[in-house]
BAFI-3210 file (N, C-alpha, C; in Angstrom, 3 decimals, decimal comma, padded with zeros to 6 digits):
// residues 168
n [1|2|3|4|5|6|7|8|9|10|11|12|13|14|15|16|17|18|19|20|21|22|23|24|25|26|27|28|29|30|31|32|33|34|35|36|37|38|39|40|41|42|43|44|45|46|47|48|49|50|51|52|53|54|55|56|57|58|59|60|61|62|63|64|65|66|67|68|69|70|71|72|73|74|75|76|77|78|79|80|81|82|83|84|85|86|87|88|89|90|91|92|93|94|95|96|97|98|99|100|101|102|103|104|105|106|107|108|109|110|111|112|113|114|115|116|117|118|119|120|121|122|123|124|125|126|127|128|129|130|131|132|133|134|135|136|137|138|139|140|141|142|143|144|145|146|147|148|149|150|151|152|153|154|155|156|157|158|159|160|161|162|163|164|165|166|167|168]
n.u [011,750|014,737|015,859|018,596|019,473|018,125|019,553|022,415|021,811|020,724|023,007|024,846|022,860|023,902|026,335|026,915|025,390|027,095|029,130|029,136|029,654|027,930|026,924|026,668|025,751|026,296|024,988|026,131|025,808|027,198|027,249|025,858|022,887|019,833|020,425|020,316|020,428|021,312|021,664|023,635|023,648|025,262|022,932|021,728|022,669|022,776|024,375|026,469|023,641|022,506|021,198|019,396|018,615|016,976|015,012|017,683|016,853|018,584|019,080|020,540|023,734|024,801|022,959|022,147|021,978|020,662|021,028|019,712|018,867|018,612|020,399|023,593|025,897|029,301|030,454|029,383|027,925|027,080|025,860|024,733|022,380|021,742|019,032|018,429|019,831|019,852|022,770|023,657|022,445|022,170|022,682|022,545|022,899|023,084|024,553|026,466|027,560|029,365|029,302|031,385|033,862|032,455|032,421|030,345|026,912|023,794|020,203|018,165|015,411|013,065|011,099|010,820|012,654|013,416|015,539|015,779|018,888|020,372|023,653|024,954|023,041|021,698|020,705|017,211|015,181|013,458|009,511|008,949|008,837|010,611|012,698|016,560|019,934|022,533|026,483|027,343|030,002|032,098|032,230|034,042|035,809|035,236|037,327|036,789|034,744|031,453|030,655|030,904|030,639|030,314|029,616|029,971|029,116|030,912|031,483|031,997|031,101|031,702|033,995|033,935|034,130|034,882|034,918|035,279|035,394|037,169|039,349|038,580]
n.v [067,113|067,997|066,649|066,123|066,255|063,688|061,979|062,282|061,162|058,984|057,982|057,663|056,033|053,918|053,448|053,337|050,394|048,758|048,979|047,301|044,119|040,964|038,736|035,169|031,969|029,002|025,679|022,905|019,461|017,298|014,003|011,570|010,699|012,262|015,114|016,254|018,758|020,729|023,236|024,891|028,235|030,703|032,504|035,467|038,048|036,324|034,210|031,674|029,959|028,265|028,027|025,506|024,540|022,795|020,966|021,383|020,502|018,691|018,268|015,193|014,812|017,265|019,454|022,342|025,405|028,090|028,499|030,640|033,331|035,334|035,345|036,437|035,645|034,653|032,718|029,220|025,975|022,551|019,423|016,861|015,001|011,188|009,539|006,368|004,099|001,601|-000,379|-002,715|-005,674|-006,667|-004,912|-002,075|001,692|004,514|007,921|010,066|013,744|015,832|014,574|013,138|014,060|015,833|019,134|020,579|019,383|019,415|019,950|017,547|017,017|014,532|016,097|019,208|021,794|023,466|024,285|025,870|025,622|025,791|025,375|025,901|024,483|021,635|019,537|019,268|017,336|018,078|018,910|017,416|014,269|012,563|014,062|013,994|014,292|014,999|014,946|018,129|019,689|022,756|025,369|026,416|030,135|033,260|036,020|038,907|039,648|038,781|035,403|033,987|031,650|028,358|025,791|022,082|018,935|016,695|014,263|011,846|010,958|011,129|012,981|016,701|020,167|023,323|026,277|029,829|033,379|035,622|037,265|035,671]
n.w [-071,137|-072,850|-076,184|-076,606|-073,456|-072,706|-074,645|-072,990|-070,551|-071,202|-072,359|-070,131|-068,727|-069,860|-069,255|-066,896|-066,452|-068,331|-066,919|-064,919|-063,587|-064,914|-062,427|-062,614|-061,650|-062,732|-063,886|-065,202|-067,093|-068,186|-068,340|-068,945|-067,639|-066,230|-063,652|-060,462|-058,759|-055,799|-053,589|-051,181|-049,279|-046,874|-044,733|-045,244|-042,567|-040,709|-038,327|-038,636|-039,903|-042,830|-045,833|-047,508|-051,064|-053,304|-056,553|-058,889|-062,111|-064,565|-068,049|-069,374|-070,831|-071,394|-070,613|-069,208|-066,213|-065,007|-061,491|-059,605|-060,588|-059,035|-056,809|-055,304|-054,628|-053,096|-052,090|-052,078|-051,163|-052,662|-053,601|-055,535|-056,964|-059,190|-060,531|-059,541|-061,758|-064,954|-065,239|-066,256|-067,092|-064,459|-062,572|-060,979|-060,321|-058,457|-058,906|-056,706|-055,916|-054,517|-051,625|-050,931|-049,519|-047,766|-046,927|-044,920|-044,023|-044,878|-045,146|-047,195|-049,033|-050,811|-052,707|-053,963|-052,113|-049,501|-047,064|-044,099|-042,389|-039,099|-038,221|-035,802|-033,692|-032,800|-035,429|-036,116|-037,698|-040,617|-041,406|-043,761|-044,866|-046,343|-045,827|-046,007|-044,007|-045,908|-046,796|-047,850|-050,520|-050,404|-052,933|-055,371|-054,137|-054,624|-053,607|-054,086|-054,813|-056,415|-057,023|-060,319|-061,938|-063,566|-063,000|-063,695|-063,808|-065,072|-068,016|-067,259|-064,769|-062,647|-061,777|-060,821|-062,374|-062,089|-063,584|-063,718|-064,261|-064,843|-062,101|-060,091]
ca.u [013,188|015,351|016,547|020,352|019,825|018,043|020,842|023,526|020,978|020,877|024,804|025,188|022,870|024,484|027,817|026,744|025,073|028,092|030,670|028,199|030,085|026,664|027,622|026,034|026,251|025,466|025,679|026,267|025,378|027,712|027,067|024,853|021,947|019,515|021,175|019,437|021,840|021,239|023,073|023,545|024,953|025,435|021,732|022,325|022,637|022,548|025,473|025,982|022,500|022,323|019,832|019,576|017,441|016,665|016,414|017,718|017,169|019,901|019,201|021,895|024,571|025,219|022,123|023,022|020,611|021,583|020,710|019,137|019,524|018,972|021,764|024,497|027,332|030,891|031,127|028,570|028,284|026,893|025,676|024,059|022,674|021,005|017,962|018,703|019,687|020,238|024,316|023,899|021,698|021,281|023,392|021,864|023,570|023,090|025,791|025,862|028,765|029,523|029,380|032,686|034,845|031,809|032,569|029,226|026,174|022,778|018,811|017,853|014,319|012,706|010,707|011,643|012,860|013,883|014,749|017,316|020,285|021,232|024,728|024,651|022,202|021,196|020,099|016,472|014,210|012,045|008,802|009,092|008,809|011,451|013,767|017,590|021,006|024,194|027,166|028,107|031,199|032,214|032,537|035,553|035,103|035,888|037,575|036,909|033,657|030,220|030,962|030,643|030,847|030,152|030,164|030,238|029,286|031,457|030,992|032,650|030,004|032,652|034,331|032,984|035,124|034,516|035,413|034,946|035,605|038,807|039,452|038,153]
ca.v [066,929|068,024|065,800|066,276|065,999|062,508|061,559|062,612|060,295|057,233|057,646|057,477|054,934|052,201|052,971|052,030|049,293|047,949|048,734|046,581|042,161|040,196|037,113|033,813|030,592|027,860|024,089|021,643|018,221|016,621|013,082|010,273|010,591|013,553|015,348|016,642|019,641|020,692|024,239|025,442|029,085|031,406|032,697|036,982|038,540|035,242|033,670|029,966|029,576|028,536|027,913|024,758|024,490|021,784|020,438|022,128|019,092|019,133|017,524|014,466|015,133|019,081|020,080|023,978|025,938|028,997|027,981|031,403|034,458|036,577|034,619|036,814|034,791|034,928|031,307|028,179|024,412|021,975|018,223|016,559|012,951|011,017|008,601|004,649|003,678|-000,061|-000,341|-003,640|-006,730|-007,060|-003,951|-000,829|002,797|005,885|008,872|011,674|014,377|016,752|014,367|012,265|015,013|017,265|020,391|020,537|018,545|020,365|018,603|017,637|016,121|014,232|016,789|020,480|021,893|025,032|024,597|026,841|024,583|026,635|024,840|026,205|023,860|019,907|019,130|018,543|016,331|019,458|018,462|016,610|012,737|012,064|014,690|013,015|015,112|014,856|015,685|019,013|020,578|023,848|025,357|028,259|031,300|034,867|037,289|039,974|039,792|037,917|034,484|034,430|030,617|027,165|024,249|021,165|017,348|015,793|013,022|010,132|010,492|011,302|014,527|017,749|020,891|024,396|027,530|031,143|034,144|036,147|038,083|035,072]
ca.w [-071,167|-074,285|-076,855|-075,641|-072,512|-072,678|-075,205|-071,858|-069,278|-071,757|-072,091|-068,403|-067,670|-070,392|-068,860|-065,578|-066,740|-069,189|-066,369|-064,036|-064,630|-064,413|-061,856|-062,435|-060,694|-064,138|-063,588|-066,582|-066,872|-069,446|-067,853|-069,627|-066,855|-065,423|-062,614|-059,627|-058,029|-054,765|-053,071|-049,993|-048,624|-045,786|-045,393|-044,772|-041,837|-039,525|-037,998|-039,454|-040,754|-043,994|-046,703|-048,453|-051,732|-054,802|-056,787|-060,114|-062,997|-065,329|-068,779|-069,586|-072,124|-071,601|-069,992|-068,381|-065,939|-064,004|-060,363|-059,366|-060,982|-057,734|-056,365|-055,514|-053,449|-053,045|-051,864|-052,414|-051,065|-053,213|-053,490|-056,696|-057,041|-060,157|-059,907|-060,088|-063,259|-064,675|-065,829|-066,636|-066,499|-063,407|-061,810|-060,873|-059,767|-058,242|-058,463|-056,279|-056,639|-053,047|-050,173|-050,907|-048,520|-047,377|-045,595|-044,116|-043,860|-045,109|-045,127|-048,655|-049,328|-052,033|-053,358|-054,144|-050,797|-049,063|-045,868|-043,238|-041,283|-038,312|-037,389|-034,431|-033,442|-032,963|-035,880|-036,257|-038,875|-041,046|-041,364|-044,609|-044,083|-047,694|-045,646|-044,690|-044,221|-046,751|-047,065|-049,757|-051,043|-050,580|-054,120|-055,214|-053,246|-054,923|-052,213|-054,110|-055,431|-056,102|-058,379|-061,918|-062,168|-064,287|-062,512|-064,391|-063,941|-066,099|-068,547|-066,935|-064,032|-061,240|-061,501|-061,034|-062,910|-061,312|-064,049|-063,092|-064,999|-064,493|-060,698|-058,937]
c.u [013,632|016,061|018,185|020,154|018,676|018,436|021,866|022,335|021,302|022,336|025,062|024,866|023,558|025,729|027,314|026,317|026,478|029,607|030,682|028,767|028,519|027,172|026,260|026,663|025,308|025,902|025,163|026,158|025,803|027,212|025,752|023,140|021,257|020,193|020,063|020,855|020,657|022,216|022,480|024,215|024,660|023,781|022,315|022,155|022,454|023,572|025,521|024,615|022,607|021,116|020,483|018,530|017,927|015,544|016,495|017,854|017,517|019,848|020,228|022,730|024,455|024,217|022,768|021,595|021,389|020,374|019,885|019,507|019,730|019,995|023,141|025,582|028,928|031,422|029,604|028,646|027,406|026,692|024,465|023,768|021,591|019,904|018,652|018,485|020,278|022,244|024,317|022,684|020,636|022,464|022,341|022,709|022,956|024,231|025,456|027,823|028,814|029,418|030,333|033,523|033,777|032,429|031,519|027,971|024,648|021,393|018,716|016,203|014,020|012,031|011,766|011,717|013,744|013,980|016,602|017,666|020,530|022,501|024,853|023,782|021,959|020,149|018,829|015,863|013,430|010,846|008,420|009,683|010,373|013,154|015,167|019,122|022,316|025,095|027,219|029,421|031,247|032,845|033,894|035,022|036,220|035,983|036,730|035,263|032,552|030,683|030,284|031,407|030,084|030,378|029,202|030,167|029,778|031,136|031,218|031,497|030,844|033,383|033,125|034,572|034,199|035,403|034,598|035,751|036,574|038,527|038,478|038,867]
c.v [067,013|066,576|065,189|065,555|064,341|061,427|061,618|061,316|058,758|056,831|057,030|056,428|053,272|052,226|052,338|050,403|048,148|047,988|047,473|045,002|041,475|038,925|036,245|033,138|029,673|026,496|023,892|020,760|017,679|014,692|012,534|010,604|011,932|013,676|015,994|017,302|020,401|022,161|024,509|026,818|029,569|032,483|034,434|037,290|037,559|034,421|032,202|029,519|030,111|028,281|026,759|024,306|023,733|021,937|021,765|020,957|020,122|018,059|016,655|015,553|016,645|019,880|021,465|024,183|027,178|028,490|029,466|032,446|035,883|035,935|035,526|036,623|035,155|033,387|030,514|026,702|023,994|020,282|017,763|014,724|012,387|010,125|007,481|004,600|002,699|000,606|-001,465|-004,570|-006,524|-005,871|-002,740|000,566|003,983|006,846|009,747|012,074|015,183|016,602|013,349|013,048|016,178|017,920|020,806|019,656|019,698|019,322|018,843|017,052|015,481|015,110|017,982|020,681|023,310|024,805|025,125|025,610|025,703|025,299|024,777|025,174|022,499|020,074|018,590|018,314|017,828|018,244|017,257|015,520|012,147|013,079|014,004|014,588|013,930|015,784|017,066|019,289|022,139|023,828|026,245|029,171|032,281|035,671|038,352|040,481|038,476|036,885|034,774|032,970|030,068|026,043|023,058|019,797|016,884|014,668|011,663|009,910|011,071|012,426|015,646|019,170|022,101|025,849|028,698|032,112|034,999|037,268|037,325|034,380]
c.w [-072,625|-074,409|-075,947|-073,965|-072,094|-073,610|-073,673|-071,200|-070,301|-071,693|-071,557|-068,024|-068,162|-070,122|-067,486|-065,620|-067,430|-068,089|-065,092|-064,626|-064,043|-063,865|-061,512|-062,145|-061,937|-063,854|-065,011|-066,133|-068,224|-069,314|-068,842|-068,531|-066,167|-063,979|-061,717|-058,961|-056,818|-054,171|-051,818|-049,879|-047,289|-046,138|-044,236|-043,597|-040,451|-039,568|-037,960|-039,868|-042,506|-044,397|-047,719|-049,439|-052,865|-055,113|-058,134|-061,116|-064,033|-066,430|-069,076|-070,988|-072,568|-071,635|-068,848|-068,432|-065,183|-062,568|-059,821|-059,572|-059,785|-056,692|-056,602|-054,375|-053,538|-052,500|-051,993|-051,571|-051,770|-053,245|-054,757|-056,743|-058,559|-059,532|-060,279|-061,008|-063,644|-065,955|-066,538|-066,519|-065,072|-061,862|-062,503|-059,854|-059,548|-058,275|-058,015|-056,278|-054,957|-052,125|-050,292|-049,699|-048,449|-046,292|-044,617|-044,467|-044,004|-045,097|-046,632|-048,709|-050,722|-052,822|-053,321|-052,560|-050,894|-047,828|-044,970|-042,361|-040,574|-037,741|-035,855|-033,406|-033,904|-034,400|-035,964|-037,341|-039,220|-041,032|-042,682|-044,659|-044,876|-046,446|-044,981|-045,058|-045,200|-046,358|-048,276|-049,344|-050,857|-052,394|-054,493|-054,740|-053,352|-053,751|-052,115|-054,532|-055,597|-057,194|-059,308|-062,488|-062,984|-063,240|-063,412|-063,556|-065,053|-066,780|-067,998|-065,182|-062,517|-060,862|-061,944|-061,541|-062,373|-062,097|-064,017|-063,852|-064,072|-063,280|-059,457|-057,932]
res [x|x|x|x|x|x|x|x|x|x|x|x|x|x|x|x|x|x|x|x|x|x|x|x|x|x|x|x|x|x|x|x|x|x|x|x|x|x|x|x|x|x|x|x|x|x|x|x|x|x|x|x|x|x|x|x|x|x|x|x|x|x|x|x|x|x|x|x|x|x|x|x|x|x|x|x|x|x|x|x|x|x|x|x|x|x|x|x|x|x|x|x|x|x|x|x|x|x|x|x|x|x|x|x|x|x|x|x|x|x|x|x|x|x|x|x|x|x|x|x|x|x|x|x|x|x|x|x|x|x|x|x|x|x|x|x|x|x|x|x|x|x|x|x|x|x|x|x|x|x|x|x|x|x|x|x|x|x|x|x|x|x|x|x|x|x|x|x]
***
């Protein structure tokens, strides 16, 4: 292959590439305490079965991870919780973030976990003994295209902030 004409091919392929928006899904962890995040979506080609997988640990004080880079969604649910931690003396807390007003109910376990929810269907126990159901959140959900989000645990322990890059 001439010079030129693998000058013309490289052209070509860094326009496709540069006209190509790369969409990630990144959680933050501004919050005082490790986070444990948790997602759920619509698992392809199967009618209400999703896929719910953890955890993703999220260093305190502005810990960021991208949740899976072959992750290409258009909508998300979500649920995040910390481990017991002392507040005080003789007070002790857990926070979790996406089952205050869940939109659906997914299995989580104590360890890492992967496991499919068909809706459709009675709920049963997976085989993992730690396994119980929560509530999540649905997250923002681009019409037009695959997200290209941030989501954010906030510092104060209680909100969660949800920014997405422009045509979502």
């Amino acid at each position: 292959m001439s010079t030129f004409a693998k000058s013309v091919l490289l052209v070509f392929l860094l326009a496709i590439c540069a006209g190509r928006a790369e969409a990630t899904i990144k959680i933050c962890n501004k919050f005082s305490q490790t986070v444990y995040f948790a997602m759920a979506y619509a698992q392809p080609g199967y009618d209400e079965s999703y896929i719910s997988r953890g955890w993703l640990v999220l260093a305190p004080n502005g810990g960021c991870d991208q949740f899976d880079s072959a992750l290409h969604l258009s909508v998300f649910w979500y649920y995040a919780e910390t481990n017991q931690y002392k507040v005080s003396k003789h007070v002790k807390n857990i926070n979790m973030w996406g089952n205050v007003r869940p939109d659906k109910q997914f299995w989580i376990a104590t360890n890492s976990f992967n496991f499919i929810n068909n809706l459709n269907e009675k709920p049963s126990r997976p085989g993992d003994p730690g396994a119980r159901l929560v509530g999540f959140t649905r997250s923002v959900e681009s019409k037009d295209s695959e997200l290209d989000e941030t989501l954010t645990i906030e510092a104060d322990g209680i909100n969660v902030s949800q920014s997405f890059s422009s045509g979502q």
